[in-house]
C-alpha positions as a printed Julia matrix, in Angstrom:
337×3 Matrix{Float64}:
 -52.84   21.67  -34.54
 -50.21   21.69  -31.94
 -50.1    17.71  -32.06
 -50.1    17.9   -35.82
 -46.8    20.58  -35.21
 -45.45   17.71  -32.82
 -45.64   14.68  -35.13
 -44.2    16.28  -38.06
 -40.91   17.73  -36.55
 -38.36   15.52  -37.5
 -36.79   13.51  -34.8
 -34.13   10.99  -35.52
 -35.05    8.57  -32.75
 -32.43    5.31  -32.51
 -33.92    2.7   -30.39
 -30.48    0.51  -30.85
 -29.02    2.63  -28.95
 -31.75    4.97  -26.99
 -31.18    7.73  -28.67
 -32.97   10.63  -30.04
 -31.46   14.36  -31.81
 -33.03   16.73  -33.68
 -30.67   18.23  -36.3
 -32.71   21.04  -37.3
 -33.56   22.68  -34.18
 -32.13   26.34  -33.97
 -32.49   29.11  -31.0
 -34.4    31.98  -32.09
 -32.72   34.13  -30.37
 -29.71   33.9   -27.78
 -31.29   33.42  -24.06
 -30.27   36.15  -21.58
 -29.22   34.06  -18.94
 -28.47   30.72  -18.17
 -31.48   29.53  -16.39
 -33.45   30.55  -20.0
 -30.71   28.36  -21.51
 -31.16   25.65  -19.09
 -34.86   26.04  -19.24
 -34.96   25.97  -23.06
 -32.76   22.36  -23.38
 -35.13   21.29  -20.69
 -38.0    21.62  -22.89
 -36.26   20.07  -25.66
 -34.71   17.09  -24.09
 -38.27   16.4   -22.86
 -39.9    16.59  -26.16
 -37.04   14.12  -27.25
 -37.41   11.45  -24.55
 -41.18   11.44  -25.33
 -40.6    10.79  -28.83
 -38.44    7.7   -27.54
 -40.51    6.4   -25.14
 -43.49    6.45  -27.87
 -41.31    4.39  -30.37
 -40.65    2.32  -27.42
 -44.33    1.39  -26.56
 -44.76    0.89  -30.48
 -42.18   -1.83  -30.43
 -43.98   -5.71  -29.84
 -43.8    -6.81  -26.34
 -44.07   -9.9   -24.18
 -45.45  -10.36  -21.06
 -43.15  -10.96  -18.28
 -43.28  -10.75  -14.04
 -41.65   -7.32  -13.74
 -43.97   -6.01  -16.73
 -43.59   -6.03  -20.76
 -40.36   -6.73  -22.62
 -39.42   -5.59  -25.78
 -36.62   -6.47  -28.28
 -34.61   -3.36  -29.33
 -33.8    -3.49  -33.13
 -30.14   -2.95  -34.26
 -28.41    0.58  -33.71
 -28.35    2.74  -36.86
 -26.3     5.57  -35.43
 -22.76    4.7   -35.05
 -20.88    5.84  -32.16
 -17.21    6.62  -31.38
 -14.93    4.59  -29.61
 -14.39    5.32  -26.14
 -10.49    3.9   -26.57
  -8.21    3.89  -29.72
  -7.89    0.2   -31.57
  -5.75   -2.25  -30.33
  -2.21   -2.14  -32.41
  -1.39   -5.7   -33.77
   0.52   -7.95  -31.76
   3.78   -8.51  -33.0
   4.63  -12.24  -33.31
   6.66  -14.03  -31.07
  10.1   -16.23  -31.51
   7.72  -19.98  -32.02
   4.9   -17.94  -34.36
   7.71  -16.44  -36.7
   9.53  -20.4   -36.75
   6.54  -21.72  -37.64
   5.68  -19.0   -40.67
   8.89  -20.16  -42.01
   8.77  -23.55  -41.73
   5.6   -23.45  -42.7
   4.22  -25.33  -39.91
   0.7   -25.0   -39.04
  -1.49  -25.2   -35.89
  -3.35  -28.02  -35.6
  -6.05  -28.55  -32.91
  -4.74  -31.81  -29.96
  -7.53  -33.94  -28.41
  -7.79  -32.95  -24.53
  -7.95  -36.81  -23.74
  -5.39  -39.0   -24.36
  -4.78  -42.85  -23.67
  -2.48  -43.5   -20.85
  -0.6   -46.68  -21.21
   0.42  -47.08  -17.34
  -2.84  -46.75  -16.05
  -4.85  -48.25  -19.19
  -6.97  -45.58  -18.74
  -7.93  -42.11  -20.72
  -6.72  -39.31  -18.97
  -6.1   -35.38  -19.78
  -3.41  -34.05  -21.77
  -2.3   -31.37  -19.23
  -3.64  -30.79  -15.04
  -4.31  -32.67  -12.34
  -4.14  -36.56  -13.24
  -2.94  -36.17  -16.23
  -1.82  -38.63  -18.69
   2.4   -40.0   -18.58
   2.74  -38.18  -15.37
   5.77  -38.88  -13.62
   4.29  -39.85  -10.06
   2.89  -43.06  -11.83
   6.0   -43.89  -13.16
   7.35  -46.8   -10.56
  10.56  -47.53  -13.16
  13.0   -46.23  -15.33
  15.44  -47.71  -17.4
  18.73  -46.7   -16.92
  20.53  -45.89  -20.27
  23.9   -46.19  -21.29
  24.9   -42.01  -21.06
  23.68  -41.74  -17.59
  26.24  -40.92  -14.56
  26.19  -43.57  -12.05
  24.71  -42.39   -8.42
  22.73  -40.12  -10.16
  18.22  -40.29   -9.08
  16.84  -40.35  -12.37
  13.43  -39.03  -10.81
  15.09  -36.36   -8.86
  16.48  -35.65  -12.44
  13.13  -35.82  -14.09
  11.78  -32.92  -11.52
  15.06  -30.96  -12.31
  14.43  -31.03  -15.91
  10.8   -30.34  -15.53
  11.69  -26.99  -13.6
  14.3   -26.16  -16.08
  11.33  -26.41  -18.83
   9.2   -24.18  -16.8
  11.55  -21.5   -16.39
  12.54  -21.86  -19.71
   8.79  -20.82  -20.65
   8.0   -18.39  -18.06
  10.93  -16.05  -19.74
  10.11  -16.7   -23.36
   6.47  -15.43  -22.08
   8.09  -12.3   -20.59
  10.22  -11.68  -23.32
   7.12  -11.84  -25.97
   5.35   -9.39  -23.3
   8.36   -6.96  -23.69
   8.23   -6.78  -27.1
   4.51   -6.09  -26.96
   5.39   -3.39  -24.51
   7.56   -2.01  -26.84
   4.99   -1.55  -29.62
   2.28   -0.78  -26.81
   0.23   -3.96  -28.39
  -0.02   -5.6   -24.77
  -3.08   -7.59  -24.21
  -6.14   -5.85  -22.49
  -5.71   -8.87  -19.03
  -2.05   -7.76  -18.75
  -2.07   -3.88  -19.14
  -3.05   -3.55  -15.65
  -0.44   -5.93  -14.18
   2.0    -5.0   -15.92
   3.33   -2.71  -13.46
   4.03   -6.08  -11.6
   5.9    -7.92  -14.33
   9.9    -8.03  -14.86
   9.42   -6.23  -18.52
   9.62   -2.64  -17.87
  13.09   -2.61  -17.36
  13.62   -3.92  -13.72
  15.25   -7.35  -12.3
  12.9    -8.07  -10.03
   9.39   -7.45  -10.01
   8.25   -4.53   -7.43
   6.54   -5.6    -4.32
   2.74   -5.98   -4.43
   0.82   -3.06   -2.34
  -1.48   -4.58    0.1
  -5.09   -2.61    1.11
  -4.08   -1.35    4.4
  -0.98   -0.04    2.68
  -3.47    1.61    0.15
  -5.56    2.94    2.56
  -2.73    4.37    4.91
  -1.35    6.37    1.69
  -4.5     7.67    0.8
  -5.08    8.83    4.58
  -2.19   10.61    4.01
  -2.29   12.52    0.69
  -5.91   13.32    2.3
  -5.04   14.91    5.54
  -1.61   16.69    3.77
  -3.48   19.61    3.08
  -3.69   22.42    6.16
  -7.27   22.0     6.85
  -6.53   18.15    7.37
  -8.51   17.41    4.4
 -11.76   18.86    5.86
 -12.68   20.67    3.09
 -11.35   18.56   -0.05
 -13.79   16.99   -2.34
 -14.63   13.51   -1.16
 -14.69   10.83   -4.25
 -17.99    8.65   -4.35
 -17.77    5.8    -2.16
 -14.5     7.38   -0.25
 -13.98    6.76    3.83
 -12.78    8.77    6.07
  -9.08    8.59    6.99
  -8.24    5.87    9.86
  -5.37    8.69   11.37
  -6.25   12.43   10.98
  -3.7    14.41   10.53
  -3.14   17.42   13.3
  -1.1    19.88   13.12
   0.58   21.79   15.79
  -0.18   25.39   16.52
   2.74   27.61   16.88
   3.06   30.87   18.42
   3.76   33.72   15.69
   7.32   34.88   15.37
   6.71   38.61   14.75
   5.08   40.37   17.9
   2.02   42.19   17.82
  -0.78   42.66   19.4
  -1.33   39.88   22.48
   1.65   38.06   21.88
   2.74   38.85   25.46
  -0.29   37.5    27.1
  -0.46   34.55   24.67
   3.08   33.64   26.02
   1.8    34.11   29.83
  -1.07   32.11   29.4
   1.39   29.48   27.6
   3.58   29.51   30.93
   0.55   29.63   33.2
  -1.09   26.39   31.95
   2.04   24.64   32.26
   2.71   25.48   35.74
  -1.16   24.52   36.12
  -0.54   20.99   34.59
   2.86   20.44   36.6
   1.05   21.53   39.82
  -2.07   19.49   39.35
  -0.56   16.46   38.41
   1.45   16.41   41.63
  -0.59   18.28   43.91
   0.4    15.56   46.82
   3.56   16.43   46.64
   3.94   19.94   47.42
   6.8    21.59   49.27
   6.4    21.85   52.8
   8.68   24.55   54.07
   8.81   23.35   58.15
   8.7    19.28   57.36
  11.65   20.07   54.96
  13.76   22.15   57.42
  13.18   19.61   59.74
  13.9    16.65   57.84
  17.79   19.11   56.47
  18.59   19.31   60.21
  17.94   15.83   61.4
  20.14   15.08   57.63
  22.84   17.02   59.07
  23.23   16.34   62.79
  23.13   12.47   62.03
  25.88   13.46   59.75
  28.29   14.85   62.29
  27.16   12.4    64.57
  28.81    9.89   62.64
  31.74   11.83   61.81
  32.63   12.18   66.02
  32.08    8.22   66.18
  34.6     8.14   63.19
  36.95    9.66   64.44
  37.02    8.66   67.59
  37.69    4.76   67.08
  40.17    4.05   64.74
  38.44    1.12   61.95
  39.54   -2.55   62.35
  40.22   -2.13   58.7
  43.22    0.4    59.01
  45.04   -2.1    61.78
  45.23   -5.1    60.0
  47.12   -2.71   56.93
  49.85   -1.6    59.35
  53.2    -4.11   59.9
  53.21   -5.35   63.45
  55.39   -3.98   65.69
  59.03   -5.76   66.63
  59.15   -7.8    70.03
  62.35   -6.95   71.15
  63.43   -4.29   72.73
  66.22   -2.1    71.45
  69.26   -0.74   73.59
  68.99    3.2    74.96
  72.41    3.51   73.01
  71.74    2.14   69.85
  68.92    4.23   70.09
  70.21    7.77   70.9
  72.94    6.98   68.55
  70.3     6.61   65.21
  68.75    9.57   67.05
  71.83   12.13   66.64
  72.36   10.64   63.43
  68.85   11.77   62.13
  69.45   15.32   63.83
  73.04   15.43   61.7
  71.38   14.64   58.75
């Protein structure tokens, strides 16, 4: 009977897309708690994964080397997108000449016949057919300036074309941007193209750089990050983050012996890191007296012999001898003055 009861509840079992619901199942009564809950959807999300697995082993298999293979038929339950639908791309300068022109795309061979070489060769790439390396002439024309290199000319025009296209392709990516119709390929570079706004395009963030900013946002917290939820796949930060300990700026309780065991561990540091060099009270009063008797010592000898150096500044004295009267005539003069 209870098999019977199994095989007639109505399962809606899609093997498209391995899935199974029961629409009609009800609880009979609320559960108390939530391991009854838990317990209950146990039981039925068992009975519904057996009912898949026997539609499964109903389907026709083949034989393979990691065991049978079956064919799932086409889904019948349809799903909900994950992401909204793509807006249309609005059409650029060359699609909108073309509408009214009425010009229409027409598919170009990817070989063409190259009349330098007399050989097929591709439209566009590497070896590619005209290209202007295998040109070994030009003909000069009538409008072109004289000294002018016609191939250095070629190149120029060649880079002109280029950049002519690169900015008609940003400008058609701006206007997507605008409608928010960019392509799926470009939506995550577009950060890194010149169409949000700027001149230049911002500078490409390397992996270490990456890294390094993560490390930081990780350890910013005041644990250091010890406790934060680590993503899947996540490595620890290459510089942890430590932060400096402070002593509190109200006082309380032990704040005075904090401070003295602050002060003593300093003065142990400073006096174990130059333990060789402590003061010695007789070797320096010793070594300040033998400082300061050389000292006078060579004060005496100073003054006692006049330097060589002081001589040679003073004027020489005059040869001749002056007269007694000349003499003690100047020298009443200088009294009467």
């Amino acid at each position: 009977m209870e098999v019977e009861m199994e095989s007639q509840k109505p399962f809606q079992v899609d093997l498209g897309n391995i899935l199974a619901f029961n629409p009609f199942h009800n609880f009979t009564s609320l559960p108390d708690s939530r391991d009854e809950l838990v317990k209950e959807c146990l039981q039925e999300g068992t009975k519904l994964v057996q009912a898949i697995a026997d539609d499964l082993f109903n389907l026709p298999s083949t034989e393979d080397v990691d065991g049978p293979l079956v064919k799932l038929p086409p889904p019948t339950t349809r799903l909900p997108r994950e992401k909204h639908l793509p807006k249309p791309k609005p059409p650029t300068k060359w699609e909108e000449f073309a509408k009214k022109k009425g010009i229409k795309k027409r598919k170009k061979d990817k070989v063409l016949w190259d009349e330098q070489t007399g050989t097929w060769k591709r439209r566009f790439g590497y070896d590619r057919v005209n290209d202007d390396k295998d040109i070994p002439i030009i003909e000069a024309k009538m409008t072109d300036e004289p000294g002018t290199d016609p191939f250095a000319k070629r190149q120029d025009d060649k880079k002109k074309r280029v950049e002519k296209q690169e900015k008609n392709r940003l400008q058609n990516l701006k206007q997507a941007a605008k409608v928010g119709a960019l392509p799926s390929h470009v939506q995550l570079a577009a950060a890194a193209l010149p169409i949000t706004g700027t001149q230049a395009p911002p500078k490409k963030v390397t992996k270490d750089e990456l890294g390094n900013v993560a490390g930081m946002a990780a350890t910013s917290t005041a644990s250091g990050g010890k406790f934060d939820r680590k993503l899947p796949g996540e490595k620890p930060a290459k510089k942890q983050g430590k932060h400096r300990k402070f002593l509190p700026v109200v006082e309380g309780s032990g704040i005075g012996s904090r401070e003295k065991e602050q002060t003593d561990n300093v003065l142990n540091k400073l006096i174990s890191k130059h333990s060789h060099e402590i003061l010695n009270v007789d070797k320096a009063v010793t070594m300040y007296n033998v400082k300061k008797e050389k000292k006078a010592r060579n004060k005496k000898n100073q003054e006692g012999k006049p330097s060589s150096g002081s001589n040679k500044l003073k004027p020489k004295k005059q040869l001749h001898k002056k007269t007694a009267k000349k003499g003690s005539g100047s020298s009443k003069k200088v009294k009467a003055k």
